[in-house]
NUDREN-927114 format. One record per atom (N, C-alpha, C, O, CB): y, z, x; residue in one letter. Coordinates in steps of 0.001 Angstrom, whole numbers, plus 500000, padded with zeros to 6 digits. Glycine has a CB too. Example, Ala and Ser with C-alpha at 12.3 -4.5 7.8 and 13.67 -1.06 7.14 Angstrom:
2
494310507800513190a495500507800512300a496700507800513200a496681508465514236a495527509046511308a497750507080512850s498940507140513670s500030507870512900s501138508039513409s499402505725514084s
# end
This chain:
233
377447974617055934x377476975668056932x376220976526056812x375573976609055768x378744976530056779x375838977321058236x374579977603058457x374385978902057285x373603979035056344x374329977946060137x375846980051058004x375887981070057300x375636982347058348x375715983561058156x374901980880056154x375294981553059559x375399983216060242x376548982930061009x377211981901061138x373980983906061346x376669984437061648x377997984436062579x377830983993064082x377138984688064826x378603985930062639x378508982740064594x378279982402065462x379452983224066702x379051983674067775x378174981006065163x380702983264066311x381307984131066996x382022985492066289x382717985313065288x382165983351067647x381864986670066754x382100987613066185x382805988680067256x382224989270068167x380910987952065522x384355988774066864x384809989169067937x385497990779067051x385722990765065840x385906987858068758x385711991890067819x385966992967067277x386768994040068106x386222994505069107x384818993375066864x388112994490067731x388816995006068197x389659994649070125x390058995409071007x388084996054067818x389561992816069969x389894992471071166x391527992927071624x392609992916071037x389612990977071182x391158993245072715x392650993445073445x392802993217074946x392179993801075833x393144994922073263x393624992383075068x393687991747076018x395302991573077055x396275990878076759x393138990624075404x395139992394078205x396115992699079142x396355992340080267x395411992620081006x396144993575079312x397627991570081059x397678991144081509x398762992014082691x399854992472082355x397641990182080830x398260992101083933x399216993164084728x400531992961084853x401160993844085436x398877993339086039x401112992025084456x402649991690084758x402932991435083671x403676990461083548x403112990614085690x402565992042082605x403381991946081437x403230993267080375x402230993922080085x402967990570080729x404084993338080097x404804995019079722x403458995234077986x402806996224077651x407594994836079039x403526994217077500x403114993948075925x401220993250075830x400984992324076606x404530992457075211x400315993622075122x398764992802075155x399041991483074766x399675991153073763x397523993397074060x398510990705075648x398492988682074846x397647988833073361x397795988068072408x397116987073076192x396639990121073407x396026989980072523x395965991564071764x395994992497072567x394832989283073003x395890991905070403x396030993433070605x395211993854069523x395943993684068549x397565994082070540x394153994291069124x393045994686068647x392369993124067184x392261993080065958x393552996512068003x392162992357068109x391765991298067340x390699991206066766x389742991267067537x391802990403067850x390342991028065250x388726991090064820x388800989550064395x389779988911064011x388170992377063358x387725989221064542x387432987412064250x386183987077063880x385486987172064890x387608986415065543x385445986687062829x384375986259062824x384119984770062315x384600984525061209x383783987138062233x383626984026062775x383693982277062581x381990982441062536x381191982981063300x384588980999064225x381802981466060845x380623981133060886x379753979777061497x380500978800061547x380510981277059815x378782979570061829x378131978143062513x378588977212061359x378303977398060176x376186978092062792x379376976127061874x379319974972061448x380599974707061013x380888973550060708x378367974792060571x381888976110060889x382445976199060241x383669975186061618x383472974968062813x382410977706059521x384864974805060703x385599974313061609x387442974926061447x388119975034060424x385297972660061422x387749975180062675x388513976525062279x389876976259063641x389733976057064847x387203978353062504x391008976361062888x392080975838063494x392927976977063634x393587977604062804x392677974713062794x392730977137065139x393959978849065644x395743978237066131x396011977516067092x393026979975067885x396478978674065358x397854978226064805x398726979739065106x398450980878064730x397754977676062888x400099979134066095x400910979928065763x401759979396067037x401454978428067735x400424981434065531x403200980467067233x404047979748068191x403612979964069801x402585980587070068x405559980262067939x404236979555070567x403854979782071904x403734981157072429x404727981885072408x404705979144072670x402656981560072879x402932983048073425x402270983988072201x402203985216072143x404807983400073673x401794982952071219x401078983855070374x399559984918070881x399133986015070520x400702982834069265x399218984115071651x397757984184072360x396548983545071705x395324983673071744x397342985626072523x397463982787071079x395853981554070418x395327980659071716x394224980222071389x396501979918068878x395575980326072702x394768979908073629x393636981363074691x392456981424075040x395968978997074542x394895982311074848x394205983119075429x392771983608075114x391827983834075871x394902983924075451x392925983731073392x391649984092072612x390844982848072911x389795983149073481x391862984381070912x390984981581072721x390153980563072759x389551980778074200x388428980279074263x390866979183072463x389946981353075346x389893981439076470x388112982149076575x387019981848077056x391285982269076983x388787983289075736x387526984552075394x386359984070074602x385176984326074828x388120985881074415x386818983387073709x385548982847072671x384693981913073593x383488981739073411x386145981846071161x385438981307074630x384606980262075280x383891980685076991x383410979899077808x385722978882075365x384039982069077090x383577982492078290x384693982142079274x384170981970080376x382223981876078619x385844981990079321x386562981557080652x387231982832081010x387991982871081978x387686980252080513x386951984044080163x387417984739080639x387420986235079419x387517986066078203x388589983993081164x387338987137079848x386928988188079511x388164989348078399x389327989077078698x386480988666080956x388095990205077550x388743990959076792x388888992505077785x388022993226078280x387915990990075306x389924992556077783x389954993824078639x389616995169077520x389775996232078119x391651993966079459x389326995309076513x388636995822075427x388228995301074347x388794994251074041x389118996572075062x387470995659073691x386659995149072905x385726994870072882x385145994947073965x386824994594072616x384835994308071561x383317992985071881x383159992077071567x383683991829070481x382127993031071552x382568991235072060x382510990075071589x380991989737071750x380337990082072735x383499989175072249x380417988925070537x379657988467070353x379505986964070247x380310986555069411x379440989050069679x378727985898070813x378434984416070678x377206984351070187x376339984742070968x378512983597071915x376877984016069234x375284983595068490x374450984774068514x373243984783068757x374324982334069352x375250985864068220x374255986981068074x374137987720069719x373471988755069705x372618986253067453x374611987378070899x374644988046071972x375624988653072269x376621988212071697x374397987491072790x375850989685073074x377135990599073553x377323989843074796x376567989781075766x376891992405073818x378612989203074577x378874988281075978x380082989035076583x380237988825077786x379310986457075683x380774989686076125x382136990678076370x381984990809077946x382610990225078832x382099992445075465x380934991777078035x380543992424079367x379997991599080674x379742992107081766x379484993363079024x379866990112080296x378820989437081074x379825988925082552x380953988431082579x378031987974080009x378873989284083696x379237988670084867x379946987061085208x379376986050084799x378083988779085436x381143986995085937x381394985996085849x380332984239086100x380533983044085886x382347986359086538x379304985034086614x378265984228086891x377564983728085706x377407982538085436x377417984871087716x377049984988084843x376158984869083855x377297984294082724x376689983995081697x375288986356083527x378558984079082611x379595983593081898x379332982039082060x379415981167081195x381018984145082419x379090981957083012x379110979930083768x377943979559082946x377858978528082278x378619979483086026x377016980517083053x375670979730082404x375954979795081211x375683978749080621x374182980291082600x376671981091080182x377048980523078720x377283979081078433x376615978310077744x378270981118078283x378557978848079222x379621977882078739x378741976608079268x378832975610078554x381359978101079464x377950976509080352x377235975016080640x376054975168079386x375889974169078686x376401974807082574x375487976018079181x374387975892077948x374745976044076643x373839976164075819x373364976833078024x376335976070076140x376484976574074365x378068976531074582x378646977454074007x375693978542073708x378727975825075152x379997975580074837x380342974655075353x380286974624076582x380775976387075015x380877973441074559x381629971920075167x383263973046075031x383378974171074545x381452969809073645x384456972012075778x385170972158076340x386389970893075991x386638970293077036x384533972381077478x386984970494075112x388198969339075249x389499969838075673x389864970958075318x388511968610073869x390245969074076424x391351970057076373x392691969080076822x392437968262077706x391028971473077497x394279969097076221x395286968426076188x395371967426076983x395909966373076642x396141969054076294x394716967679078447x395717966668079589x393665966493079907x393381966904081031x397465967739081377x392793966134079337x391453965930079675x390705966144080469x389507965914080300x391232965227079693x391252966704081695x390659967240082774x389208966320083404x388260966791084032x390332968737082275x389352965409083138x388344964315083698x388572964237085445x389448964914085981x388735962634082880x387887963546086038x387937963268087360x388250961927087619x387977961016086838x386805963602087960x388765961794088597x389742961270088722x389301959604089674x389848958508089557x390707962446089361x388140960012090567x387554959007091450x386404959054090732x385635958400091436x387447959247093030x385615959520089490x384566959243088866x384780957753088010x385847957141088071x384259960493088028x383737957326087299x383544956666086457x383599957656085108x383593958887085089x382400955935086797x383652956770084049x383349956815082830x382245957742083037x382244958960083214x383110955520082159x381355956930082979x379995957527083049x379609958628083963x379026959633083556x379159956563083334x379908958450085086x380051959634086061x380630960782085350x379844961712085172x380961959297087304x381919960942084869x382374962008084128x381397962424082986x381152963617082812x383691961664083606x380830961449082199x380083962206081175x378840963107081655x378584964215081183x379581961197080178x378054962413082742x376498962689083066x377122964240084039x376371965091084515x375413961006084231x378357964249084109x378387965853085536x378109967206084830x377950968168085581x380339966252086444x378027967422083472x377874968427083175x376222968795082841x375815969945082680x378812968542082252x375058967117082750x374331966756082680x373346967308084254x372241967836084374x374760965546082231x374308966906085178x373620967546086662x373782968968087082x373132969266088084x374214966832087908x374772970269086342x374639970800086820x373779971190085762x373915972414085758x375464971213087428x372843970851084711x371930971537083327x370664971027084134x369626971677084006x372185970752081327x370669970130084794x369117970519085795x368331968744084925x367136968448084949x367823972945085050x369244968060084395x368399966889084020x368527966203084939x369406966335085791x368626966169082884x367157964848084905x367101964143085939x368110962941085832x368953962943084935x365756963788086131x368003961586087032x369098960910086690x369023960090085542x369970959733084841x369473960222087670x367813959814085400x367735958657084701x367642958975082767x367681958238081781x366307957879085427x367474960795083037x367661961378081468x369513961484081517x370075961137080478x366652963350081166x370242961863082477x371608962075082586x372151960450081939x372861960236080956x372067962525084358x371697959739082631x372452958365082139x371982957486081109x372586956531080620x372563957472083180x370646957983080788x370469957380079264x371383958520077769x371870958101076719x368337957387079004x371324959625078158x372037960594077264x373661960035077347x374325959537076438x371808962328077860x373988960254078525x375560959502078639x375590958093077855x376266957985076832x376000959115080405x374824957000078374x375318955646077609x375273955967076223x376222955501075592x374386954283077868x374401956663075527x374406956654074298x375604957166073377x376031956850072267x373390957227074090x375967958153074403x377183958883073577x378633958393074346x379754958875074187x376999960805073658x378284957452075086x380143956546075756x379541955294074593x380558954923074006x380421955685078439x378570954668074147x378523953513073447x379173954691071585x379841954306070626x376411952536073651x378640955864071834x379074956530070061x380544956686070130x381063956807069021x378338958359069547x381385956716071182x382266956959071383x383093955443071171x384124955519070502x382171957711072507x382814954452071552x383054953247071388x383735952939072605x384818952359072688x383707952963070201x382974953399073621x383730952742075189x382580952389075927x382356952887077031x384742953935076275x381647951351075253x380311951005076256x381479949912077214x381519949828078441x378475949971075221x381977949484076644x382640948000077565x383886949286078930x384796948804079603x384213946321075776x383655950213078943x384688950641079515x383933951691080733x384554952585081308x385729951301078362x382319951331081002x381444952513081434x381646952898082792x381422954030083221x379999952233081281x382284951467083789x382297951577085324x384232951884085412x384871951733086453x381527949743086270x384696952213084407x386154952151084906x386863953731085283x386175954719085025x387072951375083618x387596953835085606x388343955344086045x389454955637085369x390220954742085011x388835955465087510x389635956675085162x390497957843084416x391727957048084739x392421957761084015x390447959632085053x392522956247085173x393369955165085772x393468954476084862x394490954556084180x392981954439086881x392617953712084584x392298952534084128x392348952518082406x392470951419081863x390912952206084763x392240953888081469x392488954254080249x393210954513079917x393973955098080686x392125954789079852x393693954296078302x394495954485077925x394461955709077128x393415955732076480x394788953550077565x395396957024076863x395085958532076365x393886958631075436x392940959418075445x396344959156075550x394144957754074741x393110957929073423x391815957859074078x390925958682073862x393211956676072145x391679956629075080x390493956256075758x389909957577076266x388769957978076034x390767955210076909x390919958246077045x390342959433078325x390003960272077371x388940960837077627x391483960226079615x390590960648076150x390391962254075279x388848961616074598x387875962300074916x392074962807073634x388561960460073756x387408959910073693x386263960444075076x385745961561075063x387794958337073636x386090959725075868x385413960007077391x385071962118077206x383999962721077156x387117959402079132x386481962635077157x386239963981077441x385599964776076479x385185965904076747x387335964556077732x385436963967074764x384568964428073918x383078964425074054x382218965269073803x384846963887072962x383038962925074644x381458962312075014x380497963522076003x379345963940075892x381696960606076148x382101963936077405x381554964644078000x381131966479077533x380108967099077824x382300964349079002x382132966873076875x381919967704075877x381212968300075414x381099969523075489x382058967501075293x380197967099074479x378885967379074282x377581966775074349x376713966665073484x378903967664073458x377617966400075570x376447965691076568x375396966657076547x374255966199076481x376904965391078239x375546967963076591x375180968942077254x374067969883076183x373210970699076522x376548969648077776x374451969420074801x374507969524073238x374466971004072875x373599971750072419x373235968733072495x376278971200073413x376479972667072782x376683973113071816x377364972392071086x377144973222073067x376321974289071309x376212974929069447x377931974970069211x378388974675068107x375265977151069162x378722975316070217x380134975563070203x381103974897070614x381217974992071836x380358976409070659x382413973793069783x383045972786070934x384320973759070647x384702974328069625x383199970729070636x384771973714071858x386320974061071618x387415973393072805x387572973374074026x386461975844071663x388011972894071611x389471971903071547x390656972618071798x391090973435070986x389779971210070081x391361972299073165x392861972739073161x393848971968073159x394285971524074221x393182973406074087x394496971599071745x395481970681071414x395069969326071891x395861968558072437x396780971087071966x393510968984071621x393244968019071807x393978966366071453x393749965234071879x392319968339071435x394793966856070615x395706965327070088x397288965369070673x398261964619070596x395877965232068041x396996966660071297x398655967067072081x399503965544072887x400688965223072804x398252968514073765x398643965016073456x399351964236074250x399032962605073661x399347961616074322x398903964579075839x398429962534072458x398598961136071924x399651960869070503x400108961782069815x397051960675071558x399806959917070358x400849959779069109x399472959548067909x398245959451067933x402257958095069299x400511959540066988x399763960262065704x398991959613065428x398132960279064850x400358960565064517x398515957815065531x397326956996064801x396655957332066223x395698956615065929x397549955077064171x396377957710067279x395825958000067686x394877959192068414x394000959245069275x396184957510067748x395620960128067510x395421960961067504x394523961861065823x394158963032065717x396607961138068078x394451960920064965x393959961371063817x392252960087064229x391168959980063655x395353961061062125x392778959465065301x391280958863065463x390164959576066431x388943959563066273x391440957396066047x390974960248067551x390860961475067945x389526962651066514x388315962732066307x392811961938068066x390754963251065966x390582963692065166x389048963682064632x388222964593064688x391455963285064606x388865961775063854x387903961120062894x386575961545063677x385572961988063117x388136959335062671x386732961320065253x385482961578066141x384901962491066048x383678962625066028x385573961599067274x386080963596065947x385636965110066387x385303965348065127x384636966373065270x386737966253067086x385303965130064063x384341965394062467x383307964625062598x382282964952061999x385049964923060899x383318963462063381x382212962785063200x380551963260063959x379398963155063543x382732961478063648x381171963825065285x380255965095065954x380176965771065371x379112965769064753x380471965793066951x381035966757065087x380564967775064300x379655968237063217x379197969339062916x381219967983064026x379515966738062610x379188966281061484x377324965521061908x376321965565061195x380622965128060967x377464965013063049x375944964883063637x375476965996063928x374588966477063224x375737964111064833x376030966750065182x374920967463065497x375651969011065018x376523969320065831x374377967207067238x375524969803064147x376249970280063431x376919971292064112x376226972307064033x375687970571062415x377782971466064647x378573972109065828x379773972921064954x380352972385064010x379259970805067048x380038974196065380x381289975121065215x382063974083066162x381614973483067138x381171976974065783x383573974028065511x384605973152066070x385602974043066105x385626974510064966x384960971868065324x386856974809067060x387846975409067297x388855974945067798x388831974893069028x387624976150067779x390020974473067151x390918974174067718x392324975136067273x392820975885066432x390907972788067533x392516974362068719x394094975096069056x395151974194068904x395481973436069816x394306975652070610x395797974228067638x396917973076067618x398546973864067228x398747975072067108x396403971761066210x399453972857067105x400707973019066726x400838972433065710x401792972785065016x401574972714067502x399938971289065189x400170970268064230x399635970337063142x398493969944062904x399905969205064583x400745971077061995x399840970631060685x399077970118060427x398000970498059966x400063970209060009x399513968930060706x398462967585060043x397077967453060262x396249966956059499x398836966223060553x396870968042061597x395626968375062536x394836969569061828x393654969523061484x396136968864064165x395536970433061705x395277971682061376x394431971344060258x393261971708060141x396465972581061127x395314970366059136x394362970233057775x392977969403057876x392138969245056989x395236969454056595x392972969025058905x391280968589059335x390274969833058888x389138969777058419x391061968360061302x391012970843059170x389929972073059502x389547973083057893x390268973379056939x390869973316060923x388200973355058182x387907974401056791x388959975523056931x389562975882055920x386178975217056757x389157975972057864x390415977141057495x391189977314059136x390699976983060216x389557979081056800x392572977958058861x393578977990059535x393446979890059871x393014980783059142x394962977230058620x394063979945061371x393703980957061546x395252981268062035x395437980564063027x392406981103062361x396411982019061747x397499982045062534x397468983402063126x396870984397062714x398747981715061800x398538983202064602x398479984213065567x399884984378065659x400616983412065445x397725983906066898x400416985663065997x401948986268066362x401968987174067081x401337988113066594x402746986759065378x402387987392068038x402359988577069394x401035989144069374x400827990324069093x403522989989069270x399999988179069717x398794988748069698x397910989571068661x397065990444068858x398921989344070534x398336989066067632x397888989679066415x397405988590065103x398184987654064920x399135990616065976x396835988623064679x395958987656063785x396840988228062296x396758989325061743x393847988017063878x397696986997061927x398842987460060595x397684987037059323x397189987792058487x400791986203060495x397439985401059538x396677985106058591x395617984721058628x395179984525059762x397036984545058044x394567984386057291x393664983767058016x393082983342056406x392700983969055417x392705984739059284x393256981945056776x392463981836054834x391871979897055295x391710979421056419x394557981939052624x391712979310054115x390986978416053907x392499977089054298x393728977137054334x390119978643052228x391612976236054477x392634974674054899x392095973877053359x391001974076052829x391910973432056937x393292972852052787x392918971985051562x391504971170052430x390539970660051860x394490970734050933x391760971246054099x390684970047054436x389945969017053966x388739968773053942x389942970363054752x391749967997053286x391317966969053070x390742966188053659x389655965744053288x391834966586052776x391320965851054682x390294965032055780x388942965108055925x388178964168056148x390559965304057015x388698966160055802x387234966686056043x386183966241055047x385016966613055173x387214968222056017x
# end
């Protein structure tokens, strides 16, 4: 690990108009670069909501937040889009791929809106659908795969883009368990190339112990927060 603070979040609180109680209620968080860090707790805790905030999709109704040393708290929903296309990949349960794309099409789209040309978009894509181990699978559609296949594809697309920050929402949620710890093997194995902060949001122990440390959440409040055995790791 690098050693500086890549996200540094401080006194977040976060309110929602139709609900009496904060999803989030004076949250401090600091995650170092490289570090890989698993947010845990029951439903309604607000461990996605926060993941929401760390990744620009959406804003702290108090507080600050910092990404790589910038104050992003305050930033326009506009100037938010350009965070997350330049310094944050994106995985998430049900993969959110497209649907009449290709393989490849899905990887290279986050590639066209970063301003590369075609022929840099689709040499960057083959390389990382062949690291992924779906070169034989490049002209087929979100149809045509099998879960493991599509959550693979949505890693590739992820970090096409080669963001400092990936964040995972219950990325192994919807596969069974050998396929989902292969899942897993990938997402250390990126992490592990291009040296990326990794955040996930799980329910699953087992997942969880992938990670350098476990972060648990309860009515919007951060209970624990210490180190994972991260055997896997």
């Amino acid at each position: 690990m690098s050693g500086f603070s890549i996200v540094e979040a401080h006194g977040i609180r976060k309110e929602f108009p139709n609900m009496t109680a904060p999803v989030l209620d004076e949250v401090d968080l600091t995650i170092q670069s490289g570090e890989i860090v698993a947010l845990r707790g029951p439903s309604g805790s607000g461990k996605s909501t926060l993941l929401n905030i760390i990744g620009c999709l959406d804003g702290p109704t108090r507080g600050t937040y910092s990404l790589g040393g910038r104050d992003v708290s305050t930033l326009s929903p506009r100037e938010r889009a350009w965070v997350r296309l330049h310094y944050i990949g994106f995985i998430f349960q049900s993969f959110h791929l497209i649907s009449d794309h290709t393989v490849i099409e899905n990887v290279t789209l986050p590639l066209y809106y970063a301003g590369l040309s075609r022929d840099e978009r689709e040499a960057r894509a083959t390389e990382l659908i062949e690291r992924v181990g779906l070169s034989h699978r490049m002209s087929h559609r979100p149809a045509q795969l099998s879960g493991g296949e599509k959550q693979r594809v949505a890693i590739a697309r992820s970090v096409a883009a080669k963001p400092r920050l990936l964040l995972a929402d219950e990325p192994t949620g919807a596969l069974d368990t050998k396929t989902g710890n292969e899942v897993m093997d990938l997402l250390l194995e990126m992490h592990e190339a291009r040296s990326l902060t990794l955040i996930i949001v799980t329910h699953d122990p087992e997942i969880a112990e992938f990670c350098h440390r476990q972060i648990f959440l309860r009515d919007g409040k951060i209970i624990t927060d210490g180190s994972s055995h991260a055997s896997h790791a």
